[in-house]
Legacy VTK file of the C-alpha trace (Angstrom):
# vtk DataFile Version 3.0
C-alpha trace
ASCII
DATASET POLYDATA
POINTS 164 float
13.013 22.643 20.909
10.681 25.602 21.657
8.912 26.964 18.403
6.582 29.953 17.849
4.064 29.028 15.017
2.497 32.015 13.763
-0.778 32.299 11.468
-0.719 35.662 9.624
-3.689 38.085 9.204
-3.729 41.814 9.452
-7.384 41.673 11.908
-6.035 38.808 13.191
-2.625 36.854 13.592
-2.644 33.558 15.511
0.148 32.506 17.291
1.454 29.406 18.909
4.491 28.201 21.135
4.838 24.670 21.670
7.673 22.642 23.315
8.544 19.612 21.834
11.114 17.186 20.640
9.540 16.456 16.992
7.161 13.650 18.145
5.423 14.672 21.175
4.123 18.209 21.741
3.243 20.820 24.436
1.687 23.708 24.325
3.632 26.637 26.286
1.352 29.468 24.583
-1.285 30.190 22.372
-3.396 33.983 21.412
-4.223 36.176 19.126
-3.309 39.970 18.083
-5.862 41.859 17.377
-6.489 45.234 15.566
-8.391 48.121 15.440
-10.155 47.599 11.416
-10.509 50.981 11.440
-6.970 51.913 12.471
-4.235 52.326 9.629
-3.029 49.478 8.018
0.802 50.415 8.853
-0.627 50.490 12.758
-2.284 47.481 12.353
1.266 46.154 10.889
3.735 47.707 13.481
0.977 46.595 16.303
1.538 42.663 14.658
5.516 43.472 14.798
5.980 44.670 18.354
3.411 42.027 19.840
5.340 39.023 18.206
8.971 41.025 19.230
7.575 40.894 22.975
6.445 37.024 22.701
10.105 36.283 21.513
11.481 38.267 24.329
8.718 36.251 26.929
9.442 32.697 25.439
12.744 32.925 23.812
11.910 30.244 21.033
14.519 28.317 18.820
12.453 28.413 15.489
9.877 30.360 14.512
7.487 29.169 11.280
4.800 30.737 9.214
2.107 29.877 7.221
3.051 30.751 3.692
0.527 34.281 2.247
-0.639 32.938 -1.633
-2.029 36.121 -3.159
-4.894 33.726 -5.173
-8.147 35.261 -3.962
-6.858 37.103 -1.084
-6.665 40.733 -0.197
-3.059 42.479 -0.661
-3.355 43.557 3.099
-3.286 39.841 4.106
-0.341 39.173 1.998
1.252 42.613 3.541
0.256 41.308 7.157
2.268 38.139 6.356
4.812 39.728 5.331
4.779 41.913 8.234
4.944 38.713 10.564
7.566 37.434 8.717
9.531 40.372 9.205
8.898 41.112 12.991
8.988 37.259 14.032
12.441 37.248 11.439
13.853 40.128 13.238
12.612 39.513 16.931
14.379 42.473 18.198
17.769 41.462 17.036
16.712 37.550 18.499
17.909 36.154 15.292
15.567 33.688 15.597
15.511 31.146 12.340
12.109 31.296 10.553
10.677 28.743 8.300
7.749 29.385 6.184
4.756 26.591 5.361
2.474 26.126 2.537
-1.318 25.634 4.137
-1.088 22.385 2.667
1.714 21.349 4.213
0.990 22.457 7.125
-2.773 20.397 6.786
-0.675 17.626 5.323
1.751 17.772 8.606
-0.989 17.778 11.119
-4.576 16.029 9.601
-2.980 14.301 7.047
-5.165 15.864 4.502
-3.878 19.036 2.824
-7.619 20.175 2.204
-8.656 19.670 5.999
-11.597 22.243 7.690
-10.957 24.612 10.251
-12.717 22.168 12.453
-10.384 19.388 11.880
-7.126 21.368 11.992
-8.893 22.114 15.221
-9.736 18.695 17.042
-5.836 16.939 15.128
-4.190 20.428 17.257
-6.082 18.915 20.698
-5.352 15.450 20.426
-1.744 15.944 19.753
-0.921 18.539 22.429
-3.283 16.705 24.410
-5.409 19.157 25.795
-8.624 18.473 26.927
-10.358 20.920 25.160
-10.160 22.500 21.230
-8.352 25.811 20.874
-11.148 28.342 20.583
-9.197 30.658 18.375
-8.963 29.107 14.838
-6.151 32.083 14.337
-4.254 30.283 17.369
-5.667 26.715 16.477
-3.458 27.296 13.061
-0.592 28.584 14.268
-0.222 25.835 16.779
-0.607 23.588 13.754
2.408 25.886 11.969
4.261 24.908 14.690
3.826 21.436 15.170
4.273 21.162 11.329
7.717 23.076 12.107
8.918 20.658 14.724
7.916 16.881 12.443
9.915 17.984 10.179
13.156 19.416 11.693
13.070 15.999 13.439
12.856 14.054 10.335
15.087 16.440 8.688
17.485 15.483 12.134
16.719 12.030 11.759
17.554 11.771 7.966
20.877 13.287 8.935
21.393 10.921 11.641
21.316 8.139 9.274
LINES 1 165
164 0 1 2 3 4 5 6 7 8 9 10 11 12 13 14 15 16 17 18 19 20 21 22 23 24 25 26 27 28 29 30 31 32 33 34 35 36 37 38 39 40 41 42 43 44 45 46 47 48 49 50 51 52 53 54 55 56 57 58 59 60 61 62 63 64 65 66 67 68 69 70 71 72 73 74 75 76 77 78 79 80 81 82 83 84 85 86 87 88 89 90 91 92 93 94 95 96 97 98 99 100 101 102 103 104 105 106 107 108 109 110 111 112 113 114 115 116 117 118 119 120 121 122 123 124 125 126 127 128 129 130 131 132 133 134 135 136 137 138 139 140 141 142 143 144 145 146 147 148 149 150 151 152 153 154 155 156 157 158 159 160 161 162 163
């Protein structure tokens, strides 16, 4: 299964597409969108849309996951970026593309086994399990690659538990 983790931010939205068949993982792709601060917020928005349309047209994934926007302490325009993302990675140009959404501590849970991981350590987990040989210098893209492998353990085990 191919899935396109994304990491939601209105400056900056990570994203991450990883191949894998729920235990081992490869990285296919991994970036971040970036906007103008001083643009609009509705560019900013329809920039975040058409970017993660044109990845979903490039890597045709068969999931797509978020991490989940919790208003507590953050700005509304994050929480309208994710929503944003949710909306353009949900739509994909008519892709149809199924999209599950993550809590940060599941998705911490998932991939350090520690819901209240750093950065750092989301960071280092993300290397050693698409074995790369060196950290993902984007924590935006470091994140959503963990949104994704957090997508792909547990529509395995969700397989597997059906399976049985």
């Amino acid at each position: 299964m191919r899935v396109l983790g994304i990491d939601c931010g209105s400056a900056r939205t990570g994203y991450g597409i990883i191949a894998s068949d729920g235990r081992l993982h490869r990285m296919v792709a991994a970036g971040t969108i970036c906007t103008n601060a001083k643009a609009p917020f509705e560019k900013r928005l329809l920039k975040i849309a058409n970017e993660l349309r044109i990845l979903l047209r490039e890597h045709a994934p068969d999931r797509a996951a978020v991490e989940g926007v919790f208003l507590f302490g953050q700005r509304a325009d994050g929480a309208e970026a994710g929503a944003s993302a949710r909306r353009g990675a949900a739509g994909g140009g008519g892709s149809g593309v199924p999209l599950a959404e993550y809590s940060p501590l599941e998705v911490k849970t998932s991939v350090v086994g520690y819901g209240r991981a750093e950065k750092a350590q989301v960071q280092l987990m993300v290397q050693s399990l698409l074995k790369l040989d060196h950290p993902i210098e984007s924590e935006d893209a470091a994140d959503a690659l963990a949104v994704a492998i957090c997508h792909a353990t547990h529509e395995a085990t969700r397989a597997r538990i059906e399976q049985a």
